[in-house]
Each structure stands twice: as structure tokens, then as C-alpha cells.
Backbone as ProteinMPNN parsed JSONL, in Angstrom:
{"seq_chain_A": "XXXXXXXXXXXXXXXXXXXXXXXXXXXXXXXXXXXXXXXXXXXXXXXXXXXXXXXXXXXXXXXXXXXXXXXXXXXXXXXXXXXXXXXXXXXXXXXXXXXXXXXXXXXXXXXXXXXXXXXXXXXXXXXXXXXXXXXXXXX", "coords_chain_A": {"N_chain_A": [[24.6, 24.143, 22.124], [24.853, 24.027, 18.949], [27.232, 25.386, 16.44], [27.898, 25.439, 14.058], [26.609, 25.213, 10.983], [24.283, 23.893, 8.15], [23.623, 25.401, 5.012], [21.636, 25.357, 2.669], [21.109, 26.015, -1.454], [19.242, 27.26, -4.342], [18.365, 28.433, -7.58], [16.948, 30.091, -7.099], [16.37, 30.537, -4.36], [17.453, 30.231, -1.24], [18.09, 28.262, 2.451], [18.133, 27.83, 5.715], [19.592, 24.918, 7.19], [18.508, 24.107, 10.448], [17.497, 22.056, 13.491], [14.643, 21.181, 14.992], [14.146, 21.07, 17.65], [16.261, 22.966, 17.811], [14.922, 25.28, 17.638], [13.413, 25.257, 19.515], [14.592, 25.78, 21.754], [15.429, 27.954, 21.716], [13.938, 29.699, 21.808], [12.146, 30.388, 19.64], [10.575, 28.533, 18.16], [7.595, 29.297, 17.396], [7.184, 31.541, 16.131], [8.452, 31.136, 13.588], [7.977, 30.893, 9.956], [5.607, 30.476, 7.769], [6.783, 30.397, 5.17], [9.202, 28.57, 5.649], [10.353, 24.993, 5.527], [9.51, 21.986, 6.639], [10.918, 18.603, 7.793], [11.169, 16.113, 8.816], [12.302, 15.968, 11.805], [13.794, 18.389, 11.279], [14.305, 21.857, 10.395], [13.941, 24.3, 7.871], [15.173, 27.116, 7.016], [13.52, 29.797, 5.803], [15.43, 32.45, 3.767], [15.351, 34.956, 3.897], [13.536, 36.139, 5.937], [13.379, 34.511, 8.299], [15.902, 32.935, 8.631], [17.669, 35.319, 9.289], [16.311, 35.693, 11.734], [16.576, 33.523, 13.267], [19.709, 33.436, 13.384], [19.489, 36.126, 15.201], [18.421, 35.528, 16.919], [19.984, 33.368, 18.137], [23.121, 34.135, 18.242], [22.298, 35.586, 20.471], [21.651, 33.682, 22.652], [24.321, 32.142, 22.46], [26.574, 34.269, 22.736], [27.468, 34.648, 20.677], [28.981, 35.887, 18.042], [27.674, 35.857, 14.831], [28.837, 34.45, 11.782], [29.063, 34.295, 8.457], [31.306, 32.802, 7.045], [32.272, 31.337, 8.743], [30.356, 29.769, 10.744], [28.855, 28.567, 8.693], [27.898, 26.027, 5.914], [28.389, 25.853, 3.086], [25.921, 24.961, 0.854], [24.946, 24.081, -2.937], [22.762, 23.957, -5.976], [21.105, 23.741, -8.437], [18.183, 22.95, -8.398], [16.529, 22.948, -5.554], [15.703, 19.963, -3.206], [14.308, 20.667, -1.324], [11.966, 22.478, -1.833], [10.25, 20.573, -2.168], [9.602, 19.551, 0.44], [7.411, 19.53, 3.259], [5.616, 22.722, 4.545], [6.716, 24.352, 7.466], [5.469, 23.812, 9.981], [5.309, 24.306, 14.043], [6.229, 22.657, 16.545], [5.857, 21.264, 19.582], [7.969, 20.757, 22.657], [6.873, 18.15, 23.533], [5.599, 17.345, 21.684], [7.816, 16.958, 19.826], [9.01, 14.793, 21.269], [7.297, 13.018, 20.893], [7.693, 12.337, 18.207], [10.556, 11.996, 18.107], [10.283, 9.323, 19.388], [8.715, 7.8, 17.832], [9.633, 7.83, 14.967], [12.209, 6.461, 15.785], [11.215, 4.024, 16.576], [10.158, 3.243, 14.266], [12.918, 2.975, 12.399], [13.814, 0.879, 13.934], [12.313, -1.32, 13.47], [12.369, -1.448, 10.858], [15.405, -1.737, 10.492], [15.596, -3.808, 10.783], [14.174, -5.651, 9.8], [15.431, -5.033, 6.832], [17.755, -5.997, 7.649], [17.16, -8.679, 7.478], [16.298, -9.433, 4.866], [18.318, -9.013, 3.199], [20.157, -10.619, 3.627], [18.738, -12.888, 2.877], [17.583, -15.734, 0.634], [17.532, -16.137, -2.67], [15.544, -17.727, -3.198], [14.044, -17.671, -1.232], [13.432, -14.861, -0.981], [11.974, -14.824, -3.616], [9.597, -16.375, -2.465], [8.457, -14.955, -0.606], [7.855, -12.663, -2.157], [6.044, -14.017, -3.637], [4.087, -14.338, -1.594], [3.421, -12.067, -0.445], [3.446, -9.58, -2.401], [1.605, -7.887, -4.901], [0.671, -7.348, -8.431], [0.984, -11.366, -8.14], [4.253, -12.497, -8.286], [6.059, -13.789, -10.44], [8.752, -17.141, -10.792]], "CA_chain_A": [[24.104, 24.737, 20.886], [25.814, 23.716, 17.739], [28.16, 26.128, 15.83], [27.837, 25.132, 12.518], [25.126, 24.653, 9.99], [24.242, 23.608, 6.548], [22.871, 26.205, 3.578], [21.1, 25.084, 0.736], [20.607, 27.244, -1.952], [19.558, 26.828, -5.779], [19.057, 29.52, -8.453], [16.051, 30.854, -6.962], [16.021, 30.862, -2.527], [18.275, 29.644, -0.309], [17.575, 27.959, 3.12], [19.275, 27.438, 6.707], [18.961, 23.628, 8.135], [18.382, 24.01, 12.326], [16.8, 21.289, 13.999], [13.161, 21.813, 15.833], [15.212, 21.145, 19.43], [17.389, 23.98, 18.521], [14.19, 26.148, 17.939], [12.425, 25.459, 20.741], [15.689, 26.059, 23.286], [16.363, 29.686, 21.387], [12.202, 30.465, 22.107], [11.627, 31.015, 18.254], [9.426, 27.496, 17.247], [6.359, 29.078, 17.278], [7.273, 32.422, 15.441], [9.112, 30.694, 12.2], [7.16, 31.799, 9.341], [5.576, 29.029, 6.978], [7.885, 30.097, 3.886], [9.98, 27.7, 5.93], [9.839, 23.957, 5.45], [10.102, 21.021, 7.369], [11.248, 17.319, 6.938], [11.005, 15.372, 10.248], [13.472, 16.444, 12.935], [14.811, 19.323, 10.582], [13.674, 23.022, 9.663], [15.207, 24.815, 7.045], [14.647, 28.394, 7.742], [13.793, 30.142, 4.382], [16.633, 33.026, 4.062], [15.157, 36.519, 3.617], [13.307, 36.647, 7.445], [13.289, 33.092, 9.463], [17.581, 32.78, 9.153], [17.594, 35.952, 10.004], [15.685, 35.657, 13.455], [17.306, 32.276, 14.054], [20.795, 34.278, 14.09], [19.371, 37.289, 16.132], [17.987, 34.11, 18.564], [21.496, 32.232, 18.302], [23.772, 35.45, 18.843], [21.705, 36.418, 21.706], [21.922, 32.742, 23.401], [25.491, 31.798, 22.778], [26.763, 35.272, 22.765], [29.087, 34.63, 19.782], [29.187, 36.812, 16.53], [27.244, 34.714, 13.229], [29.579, 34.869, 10.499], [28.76, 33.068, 7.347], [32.47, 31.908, 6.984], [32.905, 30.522, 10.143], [29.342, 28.968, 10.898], [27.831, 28.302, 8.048], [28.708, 25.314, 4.988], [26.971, 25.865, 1.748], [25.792, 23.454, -0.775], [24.631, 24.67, -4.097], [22.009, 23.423, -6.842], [19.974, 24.041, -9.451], [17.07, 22.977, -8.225], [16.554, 22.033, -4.137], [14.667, 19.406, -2.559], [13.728, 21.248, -0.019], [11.016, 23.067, -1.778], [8.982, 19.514, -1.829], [9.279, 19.499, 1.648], [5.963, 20.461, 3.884], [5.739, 23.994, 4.78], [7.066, 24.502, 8.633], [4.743, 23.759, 11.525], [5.897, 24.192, 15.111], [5.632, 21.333, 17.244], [5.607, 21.835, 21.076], [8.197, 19.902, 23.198], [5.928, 16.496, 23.88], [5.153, 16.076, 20.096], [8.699, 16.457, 19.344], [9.63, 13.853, 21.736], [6.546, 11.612, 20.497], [8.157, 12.456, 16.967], [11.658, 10.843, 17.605], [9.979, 8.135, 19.495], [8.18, 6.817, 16.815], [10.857, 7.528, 14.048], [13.377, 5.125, 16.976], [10.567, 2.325, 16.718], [9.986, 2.501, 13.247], [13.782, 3.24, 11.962], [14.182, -0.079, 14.671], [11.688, -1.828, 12.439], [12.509, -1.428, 9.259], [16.48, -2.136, 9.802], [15.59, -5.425, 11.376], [13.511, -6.272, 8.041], [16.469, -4.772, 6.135], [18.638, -7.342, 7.187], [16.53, -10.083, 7.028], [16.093, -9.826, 3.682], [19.957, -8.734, 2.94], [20.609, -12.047, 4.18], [17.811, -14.245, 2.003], [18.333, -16.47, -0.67], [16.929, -16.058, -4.322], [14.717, -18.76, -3.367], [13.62, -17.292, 0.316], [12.765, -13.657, -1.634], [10.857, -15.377, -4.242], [8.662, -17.146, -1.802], [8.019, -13.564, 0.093], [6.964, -11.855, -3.011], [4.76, -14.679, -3.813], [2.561, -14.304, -0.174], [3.099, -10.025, 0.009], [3.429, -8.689, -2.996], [0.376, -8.103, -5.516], [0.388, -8.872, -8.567], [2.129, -12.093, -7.89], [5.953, -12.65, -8.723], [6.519, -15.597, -11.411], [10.046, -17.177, -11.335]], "C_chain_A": [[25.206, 24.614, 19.831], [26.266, 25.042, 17.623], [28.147, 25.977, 14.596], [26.591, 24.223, 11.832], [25.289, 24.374, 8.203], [23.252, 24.677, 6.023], [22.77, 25.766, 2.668], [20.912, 26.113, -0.296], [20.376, 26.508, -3.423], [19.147, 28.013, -6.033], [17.891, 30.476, -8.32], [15.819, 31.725, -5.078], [17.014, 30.235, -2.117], [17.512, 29.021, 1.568], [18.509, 27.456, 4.313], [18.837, 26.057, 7.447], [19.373, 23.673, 9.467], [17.564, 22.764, 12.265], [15.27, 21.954, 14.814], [13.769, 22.03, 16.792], [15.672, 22.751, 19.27], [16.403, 24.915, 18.352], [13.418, 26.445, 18.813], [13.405, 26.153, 21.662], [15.89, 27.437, 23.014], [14.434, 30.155, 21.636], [11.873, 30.659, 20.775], [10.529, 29.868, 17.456], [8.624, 28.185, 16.92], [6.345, 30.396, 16.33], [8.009, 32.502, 13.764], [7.693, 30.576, 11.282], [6.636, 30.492, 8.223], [5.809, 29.133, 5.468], [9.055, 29.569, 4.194], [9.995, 26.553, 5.37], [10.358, 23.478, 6.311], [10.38, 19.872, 7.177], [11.605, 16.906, 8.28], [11.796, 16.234, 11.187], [13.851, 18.208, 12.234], [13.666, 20.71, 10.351], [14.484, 23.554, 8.777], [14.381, 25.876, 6.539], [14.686, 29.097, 6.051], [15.14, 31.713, 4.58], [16.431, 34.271, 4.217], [14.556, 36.52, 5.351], [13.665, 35.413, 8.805], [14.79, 33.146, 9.657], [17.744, 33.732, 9.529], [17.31, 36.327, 11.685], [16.153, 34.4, 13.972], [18.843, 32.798, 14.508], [21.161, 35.286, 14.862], [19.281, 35.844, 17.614], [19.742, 33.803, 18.491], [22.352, 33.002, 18.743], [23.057, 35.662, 20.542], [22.144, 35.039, 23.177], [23.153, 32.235, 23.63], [26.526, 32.643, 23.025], [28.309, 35.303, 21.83], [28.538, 35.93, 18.916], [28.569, 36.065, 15.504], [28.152, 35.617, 12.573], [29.407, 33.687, 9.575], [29.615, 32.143, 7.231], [32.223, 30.704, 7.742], [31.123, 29.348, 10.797], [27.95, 28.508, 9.692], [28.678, 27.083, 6.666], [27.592, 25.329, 4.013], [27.083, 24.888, 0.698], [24.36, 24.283, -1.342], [23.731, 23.995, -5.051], [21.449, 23.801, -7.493], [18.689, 23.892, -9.344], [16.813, 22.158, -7.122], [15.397, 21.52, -4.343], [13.712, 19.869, -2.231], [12.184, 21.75, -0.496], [9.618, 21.888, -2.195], [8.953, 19.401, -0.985], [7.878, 20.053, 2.044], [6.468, 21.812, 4.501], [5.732, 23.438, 6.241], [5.98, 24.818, 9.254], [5.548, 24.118, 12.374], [5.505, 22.932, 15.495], [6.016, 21.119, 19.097], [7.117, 20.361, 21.785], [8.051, 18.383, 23.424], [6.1, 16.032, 22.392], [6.622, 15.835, 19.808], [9.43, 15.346, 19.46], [9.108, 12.897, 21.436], [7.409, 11.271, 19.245], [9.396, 11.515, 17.181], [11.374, 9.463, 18.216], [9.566, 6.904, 18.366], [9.226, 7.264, 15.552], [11.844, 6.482, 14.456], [12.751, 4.07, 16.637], [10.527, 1.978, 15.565], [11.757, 2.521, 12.282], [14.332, 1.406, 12.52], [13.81, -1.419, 13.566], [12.067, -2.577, 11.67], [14.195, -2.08, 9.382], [16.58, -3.759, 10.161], [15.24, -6.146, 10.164], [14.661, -6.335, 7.453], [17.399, -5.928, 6.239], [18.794, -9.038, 7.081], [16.802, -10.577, 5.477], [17.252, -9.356, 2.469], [20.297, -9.873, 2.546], [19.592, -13.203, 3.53], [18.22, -14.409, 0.566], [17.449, -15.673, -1.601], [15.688, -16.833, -3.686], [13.419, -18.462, -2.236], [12.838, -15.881, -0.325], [11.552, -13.746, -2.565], [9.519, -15.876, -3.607], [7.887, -16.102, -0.504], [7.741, -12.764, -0.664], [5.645, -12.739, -3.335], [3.686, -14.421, -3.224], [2.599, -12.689, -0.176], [2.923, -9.53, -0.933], [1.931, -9.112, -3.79], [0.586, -7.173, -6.783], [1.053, -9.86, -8.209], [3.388, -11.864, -8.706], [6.156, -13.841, -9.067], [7.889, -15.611, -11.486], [10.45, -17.188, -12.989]], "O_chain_A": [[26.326, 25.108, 19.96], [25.9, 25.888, 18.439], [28.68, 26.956, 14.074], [25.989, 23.169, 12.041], [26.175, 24.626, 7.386], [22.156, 24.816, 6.565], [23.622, 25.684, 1.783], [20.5, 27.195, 0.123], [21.001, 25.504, -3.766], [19.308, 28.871, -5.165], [17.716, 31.43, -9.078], [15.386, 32.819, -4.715], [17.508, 29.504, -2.975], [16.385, 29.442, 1.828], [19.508, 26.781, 4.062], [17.866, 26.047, 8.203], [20.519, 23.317, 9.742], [17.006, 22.403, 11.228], [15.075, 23.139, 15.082], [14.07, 23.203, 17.012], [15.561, 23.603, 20.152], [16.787, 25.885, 19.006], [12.821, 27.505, 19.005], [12.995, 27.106, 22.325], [16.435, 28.155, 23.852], [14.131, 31.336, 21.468], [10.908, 31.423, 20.795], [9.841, 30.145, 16.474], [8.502, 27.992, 15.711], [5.35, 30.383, 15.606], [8.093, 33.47, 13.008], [6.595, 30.257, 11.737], [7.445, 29.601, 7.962], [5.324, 28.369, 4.633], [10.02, 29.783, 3.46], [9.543, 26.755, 4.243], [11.339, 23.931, 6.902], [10.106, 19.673, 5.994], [12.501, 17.556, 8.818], [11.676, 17.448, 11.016], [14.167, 19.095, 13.027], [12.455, 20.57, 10.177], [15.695, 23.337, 8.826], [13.331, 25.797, 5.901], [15.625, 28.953, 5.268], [15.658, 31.832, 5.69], [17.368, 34.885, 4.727], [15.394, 37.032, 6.092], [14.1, 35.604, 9.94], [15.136, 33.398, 10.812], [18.19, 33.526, 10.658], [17.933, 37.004, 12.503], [16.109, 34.241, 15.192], [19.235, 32.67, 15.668], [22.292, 35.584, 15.246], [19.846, 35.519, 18.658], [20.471, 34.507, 19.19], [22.604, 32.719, 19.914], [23.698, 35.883, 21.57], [22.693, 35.28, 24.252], [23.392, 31.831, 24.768], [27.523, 32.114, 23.516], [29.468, 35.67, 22.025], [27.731, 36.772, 19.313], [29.445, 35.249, 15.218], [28.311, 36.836, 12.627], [29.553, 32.49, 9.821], [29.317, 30.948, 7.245], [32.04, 29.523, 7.449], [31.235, 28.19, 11.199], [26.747, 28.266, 9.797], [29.881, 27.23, 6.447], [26.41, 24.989, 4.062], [27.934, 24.309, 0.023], [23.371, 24.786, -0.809], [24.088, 22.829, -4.885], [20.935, 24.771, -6.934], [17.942, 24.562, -10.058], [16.789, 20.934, -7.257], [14.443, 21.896, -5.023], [12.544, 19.699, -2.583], [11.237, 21.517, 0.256], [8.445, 22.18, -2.433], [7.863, 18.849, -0.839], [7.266, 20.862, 1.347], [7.624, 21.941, 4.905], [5.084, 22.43, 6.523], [5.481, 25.94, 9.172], [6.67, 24.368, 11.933], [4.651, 22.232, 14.949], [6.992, 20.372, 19.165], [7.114, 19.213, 21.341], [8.98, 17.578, 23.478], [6.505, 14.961, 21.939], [6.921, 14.672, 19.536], [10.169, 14.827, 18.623], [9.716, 11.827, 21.468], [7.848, 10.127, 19.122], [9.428, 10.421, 16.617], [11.99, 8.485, 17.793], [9.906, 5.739, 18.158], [9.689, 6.151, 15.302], [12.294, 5.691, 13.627], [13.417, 3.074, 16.354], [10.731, 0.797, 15.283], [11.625, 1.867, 11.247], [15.045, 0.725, 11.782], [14.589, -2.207, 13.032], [12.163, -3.802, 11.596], [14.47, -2.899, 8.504], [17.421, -4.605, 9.859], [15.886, -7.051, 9.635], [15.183, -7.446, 7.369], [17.772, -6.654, 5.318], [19.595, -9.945, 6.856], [17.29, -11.616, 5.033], [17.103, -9.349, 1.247], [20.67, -10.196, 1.418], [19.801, -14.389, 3.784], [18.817, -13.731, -0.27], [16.766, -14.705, -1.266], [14.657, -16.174, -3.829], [12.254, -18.852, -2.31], [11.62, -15.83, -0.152], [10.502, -13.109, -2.485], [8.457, -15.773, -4.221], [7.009, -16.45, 0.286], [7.241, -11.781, -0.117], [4.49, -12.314, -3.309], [2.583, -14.267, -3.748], [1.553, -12.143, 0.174], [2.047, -8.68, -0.774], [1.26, -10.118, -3.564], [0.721, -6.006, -6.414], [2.122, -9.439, -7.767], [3.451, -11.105, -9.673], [6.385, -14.804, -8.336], [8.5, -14.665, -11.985], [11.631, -17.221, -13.335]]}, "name": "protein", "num_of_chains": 1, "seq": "XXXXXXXXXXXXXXXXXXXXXXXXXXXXXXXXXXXXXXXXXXXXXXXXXXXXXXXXXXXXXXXXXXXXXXXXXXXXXXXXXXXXXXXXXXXXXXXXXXXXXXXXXXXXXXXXXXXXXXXXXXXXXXXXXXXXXXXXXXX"}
């Protein structure tokens, strides 16, 4: 169980980023409240009740002390991401594991593309917008 986390905050909520894993192993997935959000792998516990019950869970399992100092790193903004994120589902063991499966195949994917087309000419790119893209691509 990690020791240290990230806090978001901007000028309105703040928010604690755990992983799903680490909510399922502390028993709390299914009781996180959906003024959470989520963003694949990640939860980010809103701050008034969910971080709260993630540090009663976390205290209780690692049998440390939470102290903001010492386990927590804050980053500041004017106006987070986070709150375009989707509101926090649970997701049971299996899906989570379907979840990084298919993020692995398609992350696999995509960097294979990536450096295909790192590695193509002017002339090779041109001639792959021509056949994929729509409208066409005039030199």
C-alpha cells in the first residue's frame, strides 16, 4: 500500500488521487460516493467525505497515522481537470483487470503506430492522409 498521494485542489474543491486497486484492497470501492470522479485506473476522492473514509480505510490497514505533511503532495489551480472527469463508478475486481487489459493492447497499439509514423517521410505521410483522412490532403 503506497504512502504517498497526490491532492488537487482549485479555488472551489479539492480532491485525493487513489487508484481503483487501492480501493478495492482497503474494502471501500463500492461505498465511494459519486461526488468522486474517475479517469481510467484513477479515483480522485472528492475531499469533504470520500478522502476522509479512504484515510479511516488506509489508517486502519497499514496501521500508520495520515498526516497531510508526510503523505500527501499538493498541486494547486484555478480551475481542475478533474471536474470533466466522469463521476466515480466502482468496478469489481474482473472489470478492473479487463480494464488494464485493454488499455495494455490498445496503449500497445497506438505506440507501434506512433512510431511508424515518427519515422515517415514528408512524402510517406502525405500518401497516408491521402487514403485515411477525409477531406483529402492536397500537397
Amino acid at each position: 500500500m503506497r504512502n504517498k498521494f497526490d491532492f488537487y485542489s482549485d479555488a472551489g474543491h479539492g480532491w485525493l488521487k487513489v487508484s481503483r486497486a487501492e480501493l478495492l484492497a482497503l474494502g471501500i470501492a463500492t461505498t465511494i460516493s459519486n461526488c468522486s470522479y474517475a479517469f481510467g485506473e484513477w479515483a480522485f476522492l472528492e475531499e469533504d467525505d470520500d478522502f476522509s473514509q479512504f484515510v479511516t480505510a488506509w489508517e486502519a490497514k497499514t496501521g500508520l497515522a495520515w498526516s497531510m505533511a508526510d503523505n500527501v503532495r499538493e498541486h494547486t489551480s484555478n480551475h481542475s481537470s478533474i471536474r470533466g472527469y466522469a463521476g466515480y463508478t466502482p468496478l469489481s475486481e474482473v472489470e478492473l483487470t479487463e480494464m488494464r487489459s485493454l488499455a495494455g493492447r490498445m496503449r500497445t497499439i497506438f505506440s507501434r503506430q506512433a512510431r511508424i509514423i515518427s519515422s515517415a517521410s514528408l512524402t510517406q505521410l502525405r500518401e497516408w492522409a491521402r487514403a485515411h483522412l477525409t477531406p483529402p490532403v492536397t500537397a
